[in-house]
The first five atom37 places (N, CA, C, CB, O) and aatype in JSON, in Angstrom:
{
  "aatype": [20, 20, 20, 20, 20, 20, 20, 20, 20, 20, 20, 20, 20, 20, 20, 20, 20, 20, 20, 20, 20, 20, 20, 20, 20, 20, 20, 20, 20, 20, 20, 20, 20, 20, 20, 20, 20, 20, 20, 20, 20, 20, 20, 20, 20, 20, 20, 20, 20, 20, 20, 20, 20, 20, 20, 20, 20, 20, 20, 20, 20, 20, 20, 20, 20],
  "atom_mask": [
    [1, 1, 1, 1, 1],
    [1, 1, 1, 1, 1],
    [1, 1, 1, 1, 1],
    [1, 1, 1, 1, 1],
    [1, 1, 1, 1, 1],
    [1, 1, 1, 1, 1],
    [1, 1, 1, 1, 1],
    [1, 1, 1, 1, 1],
    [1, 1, 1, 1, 1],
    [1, 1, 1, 1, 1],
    [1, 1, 1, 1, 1],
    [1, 1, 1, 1, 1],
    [1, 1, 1, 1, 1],
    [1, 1, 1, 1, 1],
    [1, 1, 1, 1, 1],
    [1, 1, 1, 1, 1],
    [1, 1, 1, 1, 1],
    [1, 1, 1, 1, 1],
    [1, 1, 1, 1, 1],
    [1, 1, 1, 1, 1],
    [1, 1, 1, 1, 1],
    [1, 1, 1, 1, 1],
    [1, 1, 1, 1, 1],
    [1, 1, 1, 1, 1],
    [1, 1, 1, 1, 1],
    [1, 1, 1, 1, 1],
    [1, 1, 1, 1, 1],
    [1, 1, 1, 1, 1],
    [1, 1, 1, 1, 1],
    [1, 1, 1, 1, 1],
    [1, 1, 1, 1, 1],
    [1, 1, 1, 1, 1],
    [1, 1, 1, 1, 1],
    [1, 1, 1, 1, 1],
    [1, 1, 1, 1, 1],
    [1, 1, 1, 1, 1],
    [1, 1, 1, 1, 1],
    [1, 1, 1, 1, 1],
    [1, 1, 1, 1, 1],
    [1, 1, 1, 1, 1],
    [1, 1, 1, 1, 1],
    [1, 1, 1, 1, 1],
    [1, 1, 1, 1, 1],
    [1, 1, 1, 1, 1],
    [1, 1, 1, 1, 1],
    [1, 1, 1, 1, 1],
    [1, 1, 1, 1, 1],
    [1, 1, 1, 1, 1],
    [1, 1, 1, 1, 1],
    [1, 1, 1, 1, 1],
    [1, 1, 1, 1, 1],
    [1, 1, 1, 1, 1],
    [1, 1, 1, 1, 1],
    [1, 1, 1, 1, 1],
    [1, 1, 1, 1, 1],
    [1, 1, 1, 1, 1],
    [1, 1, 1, 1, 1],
    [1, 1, 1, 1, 1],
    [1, 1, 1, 1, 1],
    [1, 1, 1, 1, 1],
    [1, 1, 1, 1, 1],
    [1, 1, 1, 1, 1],
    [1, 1, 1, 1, 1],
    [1, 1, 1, 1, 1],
    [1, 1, 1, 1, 1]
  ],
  "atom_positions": [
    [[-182.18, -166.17, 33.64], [-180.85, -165.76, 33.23], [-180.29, -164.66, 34.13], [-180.87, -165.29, 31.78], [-179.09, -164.61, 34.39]],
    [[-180.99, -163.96, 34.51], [-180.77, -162.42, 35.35], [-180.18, -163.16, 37.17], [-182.97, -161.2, 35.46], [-179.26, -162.85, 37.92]],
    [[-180.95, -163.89, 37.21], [-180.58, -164.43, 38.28], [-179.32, -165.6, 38.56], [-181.7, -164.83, 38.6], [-178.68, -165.83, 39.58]],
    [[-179.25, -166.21, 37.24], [-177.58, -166.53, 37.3], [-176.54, -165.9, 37.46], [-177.15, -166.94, 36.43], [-175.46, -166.22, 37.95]],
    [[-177.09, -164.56, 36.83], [-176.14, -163.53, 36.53], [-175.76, -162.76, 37.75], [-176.68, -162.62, 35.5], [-174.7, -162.31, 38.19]],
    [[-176.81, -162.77, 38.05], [-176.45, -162.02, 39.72], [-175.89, -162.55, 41.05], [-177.65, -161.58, 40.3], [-175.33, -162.01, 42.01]],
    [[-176.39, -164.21, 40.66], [-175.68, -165.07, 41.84], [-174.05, -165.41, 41.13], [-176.73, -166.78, 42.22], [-173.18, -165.65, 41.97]],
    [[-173.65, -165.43, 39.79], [-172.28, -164.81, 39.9], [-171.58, -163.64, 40.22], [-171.93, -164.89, 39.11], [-170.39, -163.61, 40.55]],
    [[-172.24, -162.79, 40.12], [-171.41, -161.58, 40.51], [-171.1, -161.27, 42.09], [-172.14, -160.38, 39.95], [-170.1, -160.69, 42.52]],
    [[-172.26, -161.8, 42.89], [-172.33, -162.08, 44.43], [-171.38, -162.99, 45.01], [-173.61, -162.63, 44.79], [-170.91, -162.84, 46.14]],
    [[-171.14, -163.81, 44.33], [-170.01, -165.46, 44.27], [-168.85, -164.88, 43.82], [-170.45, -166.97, 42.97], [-168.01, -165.74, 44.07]],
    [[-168.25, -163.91, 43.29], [-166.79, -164.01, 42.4], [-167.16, -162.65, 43.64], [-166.41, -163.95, 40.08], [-166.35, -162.81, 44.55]],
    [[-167.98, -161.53, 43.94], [-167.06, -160.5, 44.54], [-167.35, -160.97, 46.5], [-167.71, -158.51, 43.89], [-166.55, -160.63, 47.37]],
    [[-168.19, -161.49, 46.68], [-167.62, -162.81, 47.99], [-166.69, -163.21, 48.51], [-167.7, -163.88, 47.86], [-166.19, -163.32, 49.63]],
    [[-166.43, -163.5, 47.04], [-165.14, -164.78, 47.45], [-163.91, -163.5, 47.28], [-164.89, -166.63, 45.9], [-162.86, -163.75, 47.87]],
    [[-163.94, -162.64, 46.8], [-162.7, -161.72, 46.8], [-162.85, -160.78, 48.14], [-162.63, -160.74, 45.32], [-161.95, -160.21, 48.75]],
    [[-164.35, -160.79, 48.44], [-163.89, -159.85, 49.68], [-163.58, -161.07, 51.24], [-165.54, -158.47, 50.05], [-163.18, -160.81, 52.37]],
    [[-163.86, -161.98, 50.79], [-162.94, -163.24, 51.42], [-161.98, -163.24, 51.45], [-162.92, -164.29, 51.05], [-161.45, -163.08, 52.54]],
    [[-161.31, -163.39, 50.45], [-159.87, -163.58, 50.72], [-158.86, -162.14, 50.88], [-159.35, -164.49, 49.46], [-157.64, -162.17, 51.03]],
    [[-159.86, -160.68, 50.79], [-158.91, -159.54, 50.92], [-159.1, -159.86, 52.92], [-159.62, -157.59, 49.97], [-158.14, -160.0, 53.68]],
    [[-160.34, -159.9, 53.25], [-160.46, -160.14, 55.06], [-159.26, -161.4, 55.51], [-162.45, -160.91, 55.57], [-158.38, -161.43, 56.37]],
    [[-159.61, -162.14, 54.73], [-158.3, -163.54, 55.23], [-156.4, -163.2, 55.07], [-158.6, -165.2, 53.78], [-155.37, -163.81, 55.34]],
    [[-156.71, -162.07, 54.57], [-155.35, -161.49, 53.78], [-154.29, -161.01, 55.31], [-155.89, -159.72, 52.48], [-153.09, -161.22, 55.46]],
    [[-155.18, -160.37, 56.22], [-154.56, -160.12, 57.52], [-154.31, -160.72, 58.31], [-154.91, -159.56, 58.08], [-154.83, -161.81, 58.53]],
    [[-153.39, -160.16, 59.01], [-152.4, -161.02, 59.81], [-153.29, -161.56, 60.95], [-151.03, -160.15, 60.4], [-153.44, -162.76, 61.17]],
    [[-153.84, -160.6, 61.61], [-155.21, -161.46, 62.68], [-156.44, -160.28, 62.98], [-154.44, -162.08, 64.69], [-156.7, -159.26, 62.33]],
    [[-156.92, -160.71, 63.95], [-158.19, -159.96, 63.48], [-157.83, -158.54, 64.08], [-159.77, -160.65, 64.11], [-158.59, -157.71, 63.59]],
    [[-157.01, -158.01, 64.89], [-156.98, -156.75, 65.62], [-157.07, -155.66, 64.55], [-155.67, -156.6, 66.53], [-157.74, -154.64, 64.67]],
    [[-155.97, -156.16, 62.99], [-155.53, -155.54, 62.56], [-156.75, -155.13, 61.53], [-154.35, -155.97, 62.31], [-156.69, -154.0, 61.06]],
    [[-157.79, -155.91, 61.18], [-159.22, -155.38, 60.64], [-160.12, -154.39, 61.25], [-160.06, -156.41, 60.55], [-161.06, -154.0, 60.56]],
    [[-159.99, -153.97, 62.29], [-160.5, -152.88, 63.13], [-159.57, -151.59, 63.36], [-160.81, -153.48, 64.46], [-159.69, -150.76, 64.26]],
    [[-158.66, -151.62, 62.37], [-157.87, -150.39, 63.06], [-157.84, -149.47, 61.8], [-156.14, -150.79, 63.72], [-157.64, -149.99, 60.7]],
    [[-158.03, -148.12, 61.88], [-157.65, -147.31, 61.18], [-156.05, -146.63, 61.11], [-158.55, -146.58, 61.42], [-155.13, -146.61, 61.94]],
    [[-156.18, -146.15, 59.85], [-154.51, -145.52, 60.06], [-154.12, -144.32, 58.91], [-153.2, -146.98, 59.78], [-154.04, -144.51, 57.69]],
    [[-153.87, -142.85, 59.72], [-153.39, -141.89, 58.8], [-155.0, -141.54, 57.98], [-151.98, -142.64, 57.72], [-156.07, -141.18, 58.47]],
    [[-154.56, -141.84, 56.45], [-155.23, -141.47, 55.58], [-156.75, -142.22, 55.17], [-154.32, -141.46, 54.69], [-157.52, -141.88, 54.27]],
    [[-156.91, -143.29, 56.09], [-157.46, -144.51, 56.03], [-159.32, -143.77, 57.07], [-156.06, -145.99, 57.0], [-159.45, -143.45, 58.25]],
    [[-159.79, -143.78, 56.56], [-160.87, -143.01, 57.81], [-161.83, -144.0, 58.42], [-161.97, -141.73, 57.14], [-162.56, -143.62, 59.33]],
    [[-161.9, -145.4, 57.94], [-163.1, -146.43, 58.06], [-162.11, -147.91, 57.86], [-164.53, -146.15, 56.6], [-161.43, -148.25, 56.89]],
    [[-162.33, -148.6, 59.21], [-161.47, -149.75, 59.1], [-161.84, -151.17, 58.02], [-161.41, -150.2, 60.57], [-163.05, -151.37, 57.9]],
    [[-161.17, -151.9, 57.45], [-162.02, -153.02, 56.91], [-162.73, -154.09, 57.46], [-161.43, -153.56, 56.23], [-163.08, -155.05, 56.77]],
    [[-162.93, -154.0, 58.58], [-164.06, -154.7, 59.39], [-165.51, -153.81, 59.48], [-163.47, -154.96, 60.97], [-166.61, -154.29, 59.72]],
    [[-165.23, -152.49, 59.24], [-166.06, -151.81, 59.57], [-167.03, -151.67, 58.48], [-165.54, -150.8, 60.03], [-168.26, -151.67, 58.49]],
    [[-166.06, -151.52, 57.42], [-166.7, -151.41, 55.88], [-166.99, -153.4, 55.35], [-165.08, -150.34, 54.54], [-167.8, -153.96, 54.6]],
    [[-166.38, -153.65, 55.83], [-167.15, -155.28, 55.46], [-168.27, -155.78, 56.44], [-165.94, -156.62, 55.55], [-168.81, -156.81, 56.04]],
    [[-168.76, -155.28, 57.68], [-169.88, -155.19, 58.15], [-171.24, -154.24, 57.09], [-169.48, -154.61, 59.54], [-172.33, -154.75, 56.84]],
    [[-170.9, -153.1, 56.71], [-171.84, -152.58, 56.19], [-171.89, -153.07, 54.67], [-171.74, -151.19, 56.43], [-172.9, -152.71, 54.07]],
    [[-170.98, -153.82, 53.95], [-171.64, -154.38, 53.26], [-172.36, -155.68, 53.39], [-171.06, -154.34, 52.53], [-173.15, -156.0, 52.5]],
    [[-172.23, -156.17, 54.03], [-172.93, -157.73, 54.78], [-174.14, -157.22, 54.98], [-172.26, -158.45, 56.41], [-175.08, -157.87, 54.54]],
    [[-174.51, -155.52, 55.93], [-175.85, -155.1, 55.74], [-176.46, -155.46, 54.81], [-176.01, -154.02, 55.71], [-177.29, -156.34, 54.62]],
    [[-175.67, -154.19, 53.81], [-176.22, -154.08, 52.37], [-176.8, -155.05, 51.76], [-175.37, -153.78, 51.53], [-177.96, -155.19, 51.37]],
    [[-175.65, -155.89, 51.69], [-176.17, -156.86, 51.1], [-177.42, -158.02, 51.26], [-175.29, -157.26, 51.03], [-178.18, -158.45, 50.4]],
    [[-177.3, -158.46, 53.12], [-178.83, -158.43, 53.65], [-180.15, -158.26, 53.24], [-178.94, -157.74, 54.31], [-181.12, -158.98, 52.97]],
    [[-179.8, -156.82, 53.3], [-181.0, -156.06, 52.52], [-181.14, -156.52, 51.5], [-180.95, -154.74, 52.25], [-181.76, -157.57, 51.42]],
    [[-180.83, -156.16, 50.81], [-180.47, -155.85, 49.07], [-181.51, -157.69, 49.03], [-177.83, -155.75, 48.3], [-182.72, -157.68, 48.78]],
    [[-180.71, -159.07, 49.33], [-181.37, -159.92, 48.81], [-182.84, -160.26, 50.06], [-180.22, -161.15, 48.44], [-183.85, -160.93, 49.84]],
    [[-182.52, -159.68, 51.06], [-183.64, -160.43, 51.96], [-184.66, -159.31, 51.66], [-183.26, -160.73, 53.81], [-185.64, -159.76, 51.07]],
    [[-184.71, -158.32, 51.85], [-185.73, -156.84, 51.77], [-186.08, -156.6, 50.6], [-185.13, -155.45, 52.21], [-187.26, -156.24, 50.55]],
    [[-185.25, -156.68, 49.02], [-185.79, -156.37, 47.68], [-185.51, -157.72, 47.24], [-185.11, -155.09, 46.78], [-186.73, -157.67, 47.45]],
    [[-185.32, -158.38, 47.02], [-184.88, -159.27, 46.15], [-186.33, -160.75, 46.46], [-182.93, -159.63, 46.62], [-187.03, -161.32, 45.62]],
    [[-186.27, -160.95, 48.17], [-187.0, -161.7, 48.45], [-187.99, -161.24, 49.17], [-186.49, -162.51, 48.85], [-188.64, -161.92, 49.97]],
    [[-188.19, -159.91, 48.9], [-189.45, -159.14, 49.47], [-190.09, -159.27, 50.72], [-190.43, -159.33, 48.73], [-191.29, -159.22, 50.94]],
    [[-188.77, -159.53, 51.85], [-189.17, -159.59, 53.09], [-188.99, -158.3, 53.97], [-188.53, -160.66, 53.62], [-188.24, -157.33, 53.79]],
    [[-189.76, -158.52, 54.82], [-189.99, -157.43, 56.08], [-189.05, -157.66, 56.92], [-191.34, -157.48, 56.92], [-189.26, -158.69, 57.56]],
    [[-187.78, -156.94, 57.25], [-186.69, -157.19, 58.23], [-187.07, -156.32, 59.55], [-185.17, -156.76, 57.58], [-186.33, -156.34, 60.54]]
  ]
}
């Protein structure tokens, strides 16, 4: 059950950080910071792709990266 549960929550916030990346006009504009903004959204959607990496390949499936 825990693991349904978790491969929905991975699937519904995925697919939303999908379509906030698809949301821009092209890719320049995912690498750019601006003003008040300190970390671009390419930059911060790379480190969660880490995270997330980790998270299922290193704890989840108890591999050695």
């Amino acid at each position: 059950m825990i693991t349904e549960s978790i491969k929905s929550l991975f699937t519904r916030d995925l697919n939303k950080l999908k379509t906030e990346i698809e949301s821009y006009q092209n890719e320049e504009v995912i690498w750019k910071i601006d003003k008040n903004i300190l970390n671009s959204a390419g930059n911060l959607t790379l480190h969660l792709v880490g995270n997330i990496s980790h998270f299922v390949g290193a704890i989840l499936g108890n591999q050695v990266m």
